[in-house]
C-alpha positions in Angstrom: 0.0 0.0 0.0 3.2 2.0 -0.4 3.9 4.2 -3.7 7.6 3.0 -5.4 9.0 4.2 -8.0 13.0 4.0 -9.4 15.3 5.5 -12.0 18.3 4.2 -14.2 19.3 6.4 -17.0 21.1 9.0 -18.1 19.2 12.0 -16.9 18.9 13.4 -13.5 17.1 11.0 -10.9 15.3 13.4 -8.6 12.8 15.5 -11.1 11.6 12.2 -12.7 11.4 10.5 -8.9 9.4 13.3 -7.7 7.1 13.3 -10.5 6.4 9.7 -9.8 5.5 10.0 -6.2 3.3 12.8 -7.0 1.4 10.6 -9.4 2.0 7.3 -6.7 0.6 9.8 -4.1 -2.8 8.2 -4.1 -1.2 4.3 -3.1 0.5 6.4 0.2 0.5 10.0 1.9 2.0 9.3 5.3 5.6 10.1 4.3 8.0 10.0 1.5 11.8 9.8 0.5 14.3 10.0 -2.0 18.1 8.4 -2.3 19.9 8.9 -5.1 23.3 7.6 -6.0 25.9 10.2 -7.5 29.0 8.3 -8.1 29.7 6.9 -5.2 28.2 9.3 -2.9 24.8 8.0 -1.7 22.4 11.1 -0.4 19.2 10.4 0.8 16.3 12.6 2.4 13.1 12.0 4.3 10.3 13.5 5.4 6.8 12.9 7.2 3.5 14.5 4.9 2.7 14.4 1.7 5.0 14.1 -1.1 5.5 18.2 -1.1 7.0 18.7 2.0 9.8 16.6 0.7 9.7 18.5 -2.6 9.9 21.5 -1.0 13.1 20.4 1.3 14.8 19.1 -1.8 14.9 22.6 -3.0 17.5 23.0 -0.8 19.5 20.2 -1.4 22.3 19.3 -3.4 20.6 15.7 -4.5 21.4 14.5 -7.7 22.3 12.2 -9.8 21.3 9.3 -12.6 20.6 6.3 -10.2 17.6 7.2 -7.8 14.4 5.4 -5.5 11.9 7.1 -3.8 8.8 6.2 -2.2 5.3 7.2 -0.6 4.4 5.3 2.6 1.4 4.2 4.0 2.2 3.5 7.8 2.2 -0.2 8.7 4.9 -1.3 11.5 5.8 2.4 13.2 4.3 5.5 13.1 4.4 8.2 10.1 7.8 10.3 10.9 11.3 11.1 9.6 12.8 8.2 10.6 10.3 5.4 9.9 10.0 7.4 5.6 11.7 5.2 3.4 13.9 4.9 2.1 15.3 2.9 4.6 19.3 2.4 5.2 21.9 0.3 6.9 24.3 1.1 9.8 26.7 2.1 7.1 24.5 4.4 5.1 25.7 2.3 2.4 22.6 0.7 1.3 19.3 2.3 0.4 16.0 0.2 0.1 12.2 0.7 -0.5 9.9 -1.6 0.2 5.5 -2.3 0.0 4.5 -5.4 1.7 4.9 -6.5 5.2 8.2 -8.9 6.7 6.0 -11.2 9.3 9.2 -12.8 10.6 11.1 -9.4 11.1 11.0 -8.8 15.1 12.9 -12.4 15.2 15.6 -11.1 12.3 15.6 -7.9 14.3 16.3 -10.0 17.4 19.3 -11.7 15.3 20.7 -8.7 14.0 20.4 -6.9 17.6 22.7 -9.8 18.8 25.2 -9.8 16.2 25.7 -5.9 17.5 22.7 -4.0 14.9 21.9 -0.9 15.8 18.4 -0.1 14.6 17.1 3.2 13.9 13.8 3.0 13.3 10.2 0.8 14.1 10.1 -0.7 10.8 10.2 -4.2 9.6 12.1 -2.7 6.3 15.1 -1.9 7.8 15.4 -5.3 9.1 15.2 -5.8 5.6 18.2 -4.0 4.5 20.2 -4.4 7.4 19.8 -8.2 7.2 21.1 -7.7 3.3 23.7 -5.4 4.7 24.8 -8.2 7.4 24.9 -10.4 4.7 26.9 -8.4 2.3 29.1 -7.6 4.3 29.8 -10.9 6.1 29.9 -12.9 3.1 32.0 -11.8 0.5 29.0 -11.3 -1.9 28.3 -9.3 -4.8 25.3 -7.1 -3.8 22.7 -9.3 -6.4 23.5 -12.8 -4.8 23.2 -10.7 -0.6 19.8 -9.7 -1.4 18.9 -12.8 -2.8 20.3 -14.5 0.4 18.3 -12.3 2.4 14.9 -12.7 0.8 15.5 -16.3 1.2 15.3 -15.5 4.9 12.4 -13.6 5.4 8.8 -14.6 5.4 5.7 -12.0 4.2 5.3 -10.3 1.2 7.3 -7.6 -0.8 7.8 -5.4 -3.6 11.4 -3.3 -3.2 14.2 -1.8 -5.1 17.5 -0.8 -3.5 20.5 0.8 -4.6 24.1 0.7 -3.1 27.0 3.3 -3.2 29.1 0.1 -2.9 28.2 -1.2 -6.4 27.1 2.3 -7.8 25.6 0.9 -11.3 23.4 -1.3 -9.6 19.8 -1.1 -9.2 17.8 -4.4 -7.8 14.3 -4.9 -7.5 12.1 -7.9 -6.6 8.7 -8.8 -6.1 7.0 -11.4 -3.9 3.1 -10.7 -3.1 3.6 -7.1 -4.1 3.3 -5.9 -7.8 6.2 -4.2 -9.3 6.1 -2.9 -13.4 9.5 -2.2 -15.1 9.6 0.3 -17.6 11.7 0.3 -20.8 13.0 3.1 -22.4 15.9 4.4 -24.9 18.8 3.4 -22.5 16.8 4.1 -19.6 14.7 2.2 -17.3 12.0 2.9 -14.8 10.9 1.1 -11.9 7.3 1.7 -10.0 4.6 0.0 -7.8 1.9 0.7 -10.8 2.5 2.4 -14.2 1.5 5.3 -13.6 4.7 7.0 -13.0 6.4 5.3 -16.0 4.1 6.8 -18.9 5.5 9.8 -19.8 8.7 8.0 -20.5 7.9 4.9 -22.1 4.7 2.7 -23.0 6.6 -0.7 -23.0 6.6 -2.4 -20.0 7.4 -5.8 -17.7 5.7 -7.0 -15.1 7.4 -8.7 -12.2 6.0 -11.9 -11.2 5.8 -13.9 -7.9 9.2 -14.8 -6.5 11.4 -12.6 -9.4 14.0 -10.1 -9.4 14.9 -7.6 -11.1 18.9 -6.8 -12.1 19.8 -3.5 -14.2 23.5 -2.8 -14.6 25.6 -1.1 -17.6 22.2 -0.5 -19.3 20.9 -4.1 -19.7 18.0 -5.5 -17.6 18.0 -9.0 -16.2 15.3 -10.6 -14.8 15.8 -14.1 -12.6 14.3 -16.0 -10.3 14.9 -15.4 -6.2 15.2 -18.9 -5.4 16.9 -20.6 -8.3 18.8 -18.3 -9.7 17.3 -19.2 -13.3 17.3 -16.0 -16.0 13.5 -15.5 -16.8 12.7 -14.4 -20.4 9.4 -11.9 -20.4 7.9 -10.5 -22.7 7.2 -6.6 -23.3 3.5 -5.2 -22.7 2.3 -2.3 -23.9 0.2 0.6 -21.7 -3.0 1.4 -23.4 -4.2 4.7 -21.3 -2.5 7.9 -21.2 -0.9 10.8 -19.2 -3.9 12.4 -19.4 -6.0 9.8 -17.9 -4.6 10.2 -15.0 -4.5 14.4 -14.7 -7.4 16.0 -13.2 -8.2 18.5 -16.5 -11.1 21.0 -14.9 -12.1 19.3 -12.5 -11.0 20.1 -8.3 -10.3 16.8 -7.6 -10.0 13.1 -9.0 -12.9 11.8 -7.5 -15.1 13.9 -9.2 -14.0 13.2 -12.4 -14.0 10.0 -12.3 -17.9 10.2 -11.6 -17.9 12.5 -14.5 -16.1 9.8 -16.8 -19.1 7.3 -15.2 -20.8 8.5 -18.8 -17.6 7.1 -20.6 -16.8 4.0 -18.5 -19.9 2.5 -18.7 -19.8 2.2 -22.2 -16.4 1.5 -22.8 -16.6 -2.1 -20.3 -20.3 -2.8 -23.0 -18.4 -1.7 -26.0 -18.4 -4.8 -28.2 -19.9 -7.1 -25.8 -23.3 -6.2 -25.8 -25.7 -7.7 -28.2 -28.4 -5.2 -28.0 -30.7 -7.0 -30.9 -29.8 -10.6 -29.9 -30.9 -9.6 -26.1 -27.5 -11.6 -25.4 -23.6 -10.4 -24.2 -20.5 -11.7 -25.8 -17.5 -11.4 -23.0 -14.2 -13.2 -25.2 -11.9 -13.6 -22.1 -14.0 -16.6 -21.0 -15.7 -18.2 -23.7 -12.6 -21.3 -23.7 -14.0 -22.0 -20.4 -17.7 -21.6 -20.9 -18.5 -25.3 -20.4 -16.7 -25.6 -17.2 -18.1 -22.6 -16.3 -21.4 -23.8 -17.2 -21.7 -27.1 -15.6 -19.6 -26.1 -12.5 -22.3 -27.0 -9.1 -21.1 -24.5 -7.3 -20.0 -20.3 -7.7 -18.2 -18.2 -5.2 -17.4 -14.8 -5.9 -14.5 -13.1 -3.3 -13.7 -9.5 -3.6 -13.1 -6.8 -0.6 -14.5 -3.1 0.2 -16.1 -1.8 -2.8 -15.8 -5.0 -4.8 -17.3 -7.1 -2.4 -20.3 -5.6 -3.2 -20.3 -5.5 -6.7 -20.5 -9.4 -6.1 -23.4 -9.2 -3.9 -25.1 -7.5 -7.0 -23.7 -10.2 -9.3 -24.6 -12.9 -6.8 -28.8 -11.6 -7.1 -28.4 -10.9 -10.9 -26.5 -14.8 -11.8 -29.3 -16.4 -9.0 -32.4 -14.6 -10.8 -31.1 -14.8 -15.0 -29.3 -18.3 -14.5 -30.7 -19.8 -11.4 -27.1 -20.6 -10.0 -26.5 -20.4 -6.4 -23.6 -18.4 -5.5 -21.9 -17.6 -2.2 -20.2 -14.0 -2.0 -17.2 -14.0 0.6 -15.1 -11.3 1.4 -11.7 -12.6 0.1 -10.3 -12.1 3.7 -12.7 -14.7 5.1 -12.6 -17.0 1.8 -8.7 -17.7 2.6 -8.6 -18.4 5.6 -11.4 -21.1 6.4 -12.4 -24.0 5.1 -14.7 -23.4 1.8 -16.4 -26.0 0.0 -14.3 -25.9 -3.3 -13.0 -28.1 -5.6 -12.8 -29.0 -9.2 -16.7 -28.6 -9.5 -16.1 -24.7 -8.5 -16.0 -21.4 -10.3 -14.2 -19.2 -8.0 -14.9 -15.2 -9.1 -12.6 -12.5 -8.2 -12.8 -8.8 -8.3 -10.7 -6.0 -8.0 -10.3 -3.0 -9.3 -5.9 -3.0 -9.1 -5.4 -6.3 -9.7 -3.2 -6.2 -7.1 -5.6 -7.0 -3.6 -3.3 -9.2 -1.3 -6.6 -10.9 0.4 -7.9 -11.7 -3.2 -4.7 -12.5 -4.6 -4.4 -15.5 -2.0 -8.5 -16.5 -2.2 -7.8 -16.9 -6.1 -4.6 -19.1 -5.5 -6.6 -21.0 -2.5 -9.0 -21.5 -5.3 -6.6 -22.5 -7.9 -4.7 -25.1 -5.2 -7.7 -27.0 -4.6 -8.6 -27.3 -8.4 -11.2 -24.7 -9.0 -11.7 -22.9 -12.2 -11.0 -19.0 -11.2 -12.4 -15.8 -13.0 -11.3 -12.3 -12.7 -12.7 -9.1 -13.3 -10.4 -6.2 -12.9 -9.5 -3.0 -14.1 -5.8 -2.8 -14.7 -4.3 -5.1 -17.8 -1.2 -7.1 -16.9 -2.4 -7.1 -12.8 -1.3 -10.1 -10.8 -5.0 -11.5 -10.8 -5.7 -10.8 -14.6 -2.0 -13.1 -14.7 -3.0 -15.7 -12.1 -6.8 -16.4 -13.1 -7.8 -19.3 -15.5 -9.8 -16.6 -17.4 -11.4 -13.0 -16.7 -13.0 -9.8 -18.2 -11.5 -6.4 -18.1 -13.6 -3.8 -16.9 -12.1 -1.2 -19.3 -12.6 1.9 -16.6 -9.1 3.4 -17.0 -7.3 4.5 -14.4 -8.3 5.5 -11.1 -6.3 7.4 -8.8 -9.0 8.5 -6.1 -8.8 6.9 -3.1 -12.6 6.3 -3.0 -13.7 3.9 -6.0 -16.5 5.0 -8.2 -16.0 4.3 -11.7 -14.5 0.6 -11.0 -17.7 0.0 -9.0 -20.0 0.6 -11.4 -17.8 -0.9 -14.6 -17.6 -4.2 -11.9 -21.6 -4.5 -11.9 -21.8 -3.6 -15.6 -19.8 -6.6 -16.1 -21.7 -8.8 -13.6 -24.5 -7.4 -15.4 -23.3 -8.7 -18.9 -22.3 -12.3 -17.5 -25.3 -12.9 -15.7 -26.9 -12.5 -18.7 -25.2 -14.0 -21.3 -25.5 -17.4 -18.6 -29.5 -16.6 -18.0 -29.5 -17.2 -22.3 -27.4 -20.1 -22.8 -29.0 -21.5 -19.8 -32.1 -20.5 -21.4 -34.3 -19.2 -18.4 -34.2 -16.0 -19.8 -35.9 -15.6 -23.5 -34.6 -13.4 -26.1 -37.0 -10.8 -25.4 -36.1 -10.9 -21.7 -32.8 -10.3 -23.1 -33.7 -7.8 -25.1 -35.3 -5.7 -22.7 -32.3 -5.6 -20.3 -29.9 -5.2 -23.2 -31.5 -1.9 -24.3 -32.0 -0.6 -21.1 -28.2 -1.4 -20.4 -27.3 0.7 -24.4 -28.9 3.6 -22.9 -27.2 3.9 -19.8 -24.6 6.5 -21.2 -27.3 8.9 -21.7 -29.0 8.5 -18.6 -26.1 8.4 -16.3 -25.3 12.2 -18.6 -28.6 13.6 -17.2 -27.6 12.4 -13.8 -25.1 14.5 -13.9 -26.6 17.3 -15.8 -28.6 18.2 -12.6 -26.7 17.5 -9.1 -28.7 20.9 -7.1 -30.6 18.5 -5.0 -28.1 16.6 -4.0 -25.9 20.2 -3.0 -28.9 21.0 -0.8 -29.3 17.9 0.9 -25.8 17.8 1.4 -25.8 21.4 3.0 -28.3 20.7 5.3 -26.5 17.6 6.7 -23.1 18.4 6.9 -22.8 18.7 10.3 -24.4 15.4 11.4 -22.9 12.6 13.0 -24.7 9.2 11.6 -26.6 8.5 7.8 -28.6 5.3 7.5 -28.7 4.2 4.0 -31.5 1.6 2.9 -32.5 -0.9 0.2 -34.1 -3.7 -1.0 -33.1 -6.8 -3.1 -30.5 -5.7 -5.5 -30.6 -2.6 -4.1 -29.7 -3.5 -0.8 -25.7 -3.7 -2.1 -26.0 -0.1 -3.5 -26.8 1.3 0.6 -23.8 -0.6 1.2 -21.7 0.9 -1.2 -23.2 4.4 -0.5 -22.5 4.2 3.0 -18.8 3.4 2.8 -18.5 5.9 0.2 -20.1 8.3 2.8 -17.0 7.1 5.7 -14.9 6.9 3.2 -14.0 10.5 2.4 -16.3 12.3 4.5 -16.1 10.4 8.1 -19.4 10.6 8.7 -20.8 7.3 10.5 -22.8 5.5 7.5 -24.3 2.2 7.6 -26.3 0.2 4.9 -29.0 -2.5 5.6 -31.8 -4.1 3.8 -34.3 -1.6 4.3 -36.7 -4.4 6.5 -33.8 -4.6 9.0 -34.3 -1.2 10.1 -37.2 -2.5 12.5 -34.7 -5.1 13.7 -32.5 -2.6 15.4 -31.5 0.3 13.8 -35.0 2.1 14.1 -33.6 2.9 17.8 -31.6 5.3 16.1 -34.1 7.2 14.5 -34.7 10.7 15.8 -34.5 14.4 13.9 -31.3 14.0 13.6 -30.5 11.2 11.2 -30.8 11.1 7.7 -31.8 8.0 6.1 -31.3 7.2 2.3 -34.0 5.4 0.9 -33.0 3.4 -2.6 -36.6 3.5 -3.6 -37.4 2.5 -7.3 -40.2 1.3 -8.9 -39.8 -2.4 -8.8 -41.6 -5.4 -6.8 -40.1 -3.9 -3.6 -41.9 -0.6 -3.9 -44.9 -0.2 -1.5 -42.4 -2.3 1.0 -39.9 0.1 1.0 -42.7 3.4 1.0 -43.6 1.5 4.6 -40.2 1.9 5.7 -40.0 5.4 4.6 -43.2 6.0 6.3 -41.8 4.1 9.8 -38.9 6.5 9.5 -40.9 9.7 8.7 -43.3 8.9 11.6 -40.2 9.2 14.0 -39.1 12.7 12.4 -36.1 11.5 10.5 -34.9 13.3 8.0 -35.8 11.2 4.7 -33.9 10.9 1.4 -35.6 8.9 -1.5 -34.1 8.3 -4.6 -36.9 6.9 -6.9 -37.3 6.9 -10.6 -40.4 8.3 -11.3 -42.6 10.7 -9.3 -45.9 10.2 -7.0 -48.0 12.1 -5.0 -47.0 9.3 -2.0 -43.3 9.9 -2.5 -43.3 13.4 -2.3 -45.3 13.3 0.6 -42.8 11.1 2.4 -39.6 12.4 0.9 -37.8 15.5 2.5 -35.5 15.4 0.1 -35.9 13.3 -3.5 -34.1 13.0 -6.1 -35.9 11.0 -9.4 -33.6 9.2 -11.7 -34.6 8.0 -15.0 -36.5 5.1 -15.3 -34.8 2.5 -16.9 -34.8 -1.6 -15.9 -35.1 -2.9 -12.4 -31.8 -4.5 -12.9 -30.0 -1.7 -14.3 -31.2 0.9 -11.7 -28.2 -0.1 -9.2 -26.0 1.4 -12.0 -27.7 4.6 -12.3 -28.5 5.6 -8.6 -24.9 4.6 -7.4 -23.5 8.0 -9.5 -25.8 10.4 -7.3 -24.8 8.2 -3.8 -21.1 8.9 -5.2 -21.9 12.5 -5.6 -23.8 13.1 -2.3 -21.3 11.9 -0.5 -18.6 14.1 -2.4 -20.0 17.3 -2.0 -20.3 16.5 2.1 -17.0 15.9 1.7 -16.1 19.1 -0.1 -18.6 21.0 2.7 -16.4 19.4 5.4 -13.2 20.8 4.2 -12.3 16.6 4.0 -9.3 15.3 1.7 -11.4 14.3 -1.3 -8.7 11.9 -2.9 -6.3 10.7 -0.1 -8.9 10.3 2.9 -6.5 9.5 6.2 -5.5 5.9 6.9 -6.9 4.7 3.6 -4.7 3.9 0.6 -5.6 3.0 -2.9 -4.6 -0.7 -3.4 -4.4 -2.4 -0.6 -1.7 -5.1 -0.9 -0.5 -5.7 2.8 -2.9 -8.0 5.0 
């Protein structure tokens, strides 16, 4: 959950470094550093905040030079300061190393280093890190390539770092285990990052890193082997599809917003070519080699975490109700750890919207140990899980880079969407004019979701007139039950206001204690077989002065008589309305955000892909 990025090349280190934590800033905000090798002086600096504060102190500085790492952390083991930034160094100042990922054996290699006469500056498990390669290298007789793979050999967790060494000052080494690392490859320069974001403006063609590999670049050539054998691994080069400006805000204050905004583009972009709108039937090409396993398979779990998770739940009502398949929907954190019923009868599903998720990651390889077929849906081509799945569907969202996920949310159900269909007609419970009807609702989504945010007023006012509150209740029925849940994290999320979500008939179960003149409650109220249900609820709450917020899609004199506040969508599909109404949830909780003077993109103690445990 730590931004890294590295340089090797002929131009100055530190501009290009900086750039790339400023565009990594999203993945980390706690602290950052810089070290850069200039012959062979190694200078490093550190500081706690964001990425500027170290900007601004390098202006001061005489840092330079063509070999360079840097990093943004999110805080794991020791609290965000000085001495806990990376990048972290060795007793000698010799060696400098950045790491994402977590060292679960590291307070007994700190004991071990302690005794052979350490002296430890900081609360991290990466400096046990490099001062275990330091120990190494220096004990040994080693080159600094075969310490580090000693070392890694020694440690148990998971890790994505690069390090550099005034001792061997050519050298930079990276290697991955658990944590995703992308090389970039340009003319007679190369680029190393946590994501490929950074890398971009130099270069489209890249590497990825897979599990247990290293990465060796020295006198301009690249080497890539693997940590435990030794064996040189021959990768191909992948090219980057999106683009610098993807991942700049343009107009808009901050990223979050437009990537709600892009919600119009997205949309389409994950249907393009995959919806049969005449044929009432979806096409998705990443799994059609596996359709018959898919198809006969007894049982379905879909794993995912946050935002993702549910997504699933959506997908888990939509596969149950088009192709009468039962499915369970875990949070992948849960999934790996107990003992699921899987086996070669399975279809495991994962989603996420990186790639990258560590508790995913292991649920899919659980999956794939005890002979399942797995499935991912994701966002970002070349990902670990797009590289570790027997088959999957890209969401085509483009890149995100706010903290809070809104665009991969509704590109993740658009795809469920899709699948569930596409099963429901070659399972044949749903007829081609059943198919028909949810295909065209789904081709007109782009146009629907533009008047959504045509017109966002209401939701300013409502969000003016809460700001200052404490709690929100959001509640829904069926597949609409999901979309409260989504709307209330994105409500914690970035504006730290208590939310929770629950099917709106659980209010009277507990939650109605709540109830007073002070609470809002979001009703997800459209006109489907759950209507005059969920129009009792709204009545239970109104008749205990809460402060009511229906979103419907079409108008009634009832409604309006119950509604405070309401905001009518356009009517389109039962199925599709989760789509739709999740942009204005997004959007009401932004602009409380905004009123609260909150960090829109970088909310505190959340990162963006969360690849620790």
């Amino acid at each position: 959950m730590c931004g890294i990025v590295g340089y090797w090349g002929k131009k100055n280190s530190v501009p290009i470094l900086i750039k790339g934590l400023r565009r990594l800033e999203y993945r980390g905000y706690d602290s950052a550093g810089i070290a850069v090798l200039d012959g062979n002086n190694l200078n490093y600096l550190k500081r706690s905040g964001k990425v500027k504060i170290l900007e601004d102190a390098l202006k001061g500085s005489h840092i330079k030079g063509k070999i360079g790492i840097a990093h943004t952390r999110w805080a794991t083991h020791g609290i965000p300061n000085d001495i806990n930034a990376h990048p972290q160094m060795d007793v000698t100042d010799s060696i400098a190393l950045i790491h994402n990922g977590i060292i679960e054996n590291h307070s007994t290699l700190r004991e071990i280093l302690i005794r052979d006469g350490v002296k430890f500056r900081s609360e991290t498990d990466t400096e046990v890190l490099v001062q275990l390669i330091s120990s190494i290298y220096n004990h040994n007789g080693l080159s600094l390539e075969e310490a580090v793979r000693a070392a890694l050999q020694k440690v148990v967790g998971a890790y994505g770092i690069v390090l550099i060494s005034k001792d061997e000052p050519d050298k930079l080494i990276a290697a991955r285990f658990g944590s995703p690392l992308v090389i970039g490859i340009g003319e007679g320069e190369y680029f190393v990052a946590s994501d490929a974001a950074p890398i971009i403006e130099y270069t489209r063609k890249v590497m990825y890193l897979d599990e247990g590999e290293m990465a060796i670049i020295s006198n301009g050539e690249l080497t890539i082997k693997k940590i435990f054998d030794n064996t040189v691994v021959s990768k191909k080069i992948s090219n980057v599809e999106w683009s610098v400006e993807q991942i700049e805000k343009g107009n808009f204050p901050h990223y979050m917003l437009k990537e709600i905004h892009e919600q119009e583009r997205t949309v389409i972009d994950t249907m393009r070519g995959r919806l049969r709108v005449e044929e009432g039937d979806a096409f998705l090409g990443g799994i059609q080699d596996f359709l018959p396993r898919i198809e006969s398979a007894r049982r379905y779990y879909i794993t995912a975490c946050g935002t993702s998770w549910h997504a699933g739940m959506i997908g888990k009502y939509l596969l149950e109700e088009y192709a009468g398949i039962p499915v369970h929907v875990e949070y992948a954190s849960e999934f790996r750890y107990r003992e699921s019923i899987v086996g070669p009868d399975t279809v495991v599903i994962a989603i996420s919207q990186s790639g990258e998720t560590a508790d995913t990651l292991a649920a899919i390889r659980k999956a794939r140990d005890k002979g399942a077929l797995t499935m991912g849906i994701c966002n970002v081509v070349g990902s670990s899980i797009s590289r570790e799945t027997d088959c999957g569907v890209y969401t085509h969202a483009g890149p995100e880079i706010g903290v809070a996920s809104t665009k991969a949310f509704t590109a993740q159900v658009t795809v469920l969407s899709m699948f569930a269909l596409m099963l429901g007609r070659r399972k044949q419970r749903l007829s081609k004019s059943q198919g028909q009807e949810i295909t065209r609702s789904m081709n007109k989504l782009g146009g629907y979701i533009k008047e959504v945010l045509a017109d966002d007023e209401q939701l300013k006012i409502v969000a003016r007139a809460t700001q200052h509150v404490n709690n929100y209740l959001y509640l829904g029925r069926g597949l609409n039950f999901p979309v409260a849940l989504e709307g209330a994290l994105k409500l914690k999320e970035i504006s730290y206001i208590h939310a929770e979500g629950y099917p709106a008939a659980e209010m009277k179960h507990g939650p109605i204690a709540l109830i007073d003149e002070k609470m809002p409650v979001v009703f997800i109220a459209p006109r489907d077989k759950t209507y005059k249900k969920i129009l009792a609820n709204i009545e239970q709450v109104k008749s205990r002065k809460g402060i009511t917020i229906v979103f419907t899609d079409k108008r009634s004199e009832e409604i309006e008589r119950l509604s405070d506040y309401l905001i009518v969508l356009p009517s389109t599909h039962d199925h599709i309305f989760p789509i739709l109404v999740s942009i204005p949830l997004q959007l009401l909780a932004y602009h409380l955000a905004v009123l609260r003077g909150c960090n829109i993109d970088q909310p505190r103690n959340l990162a963006k892909s969360v690849t620790v445990e």
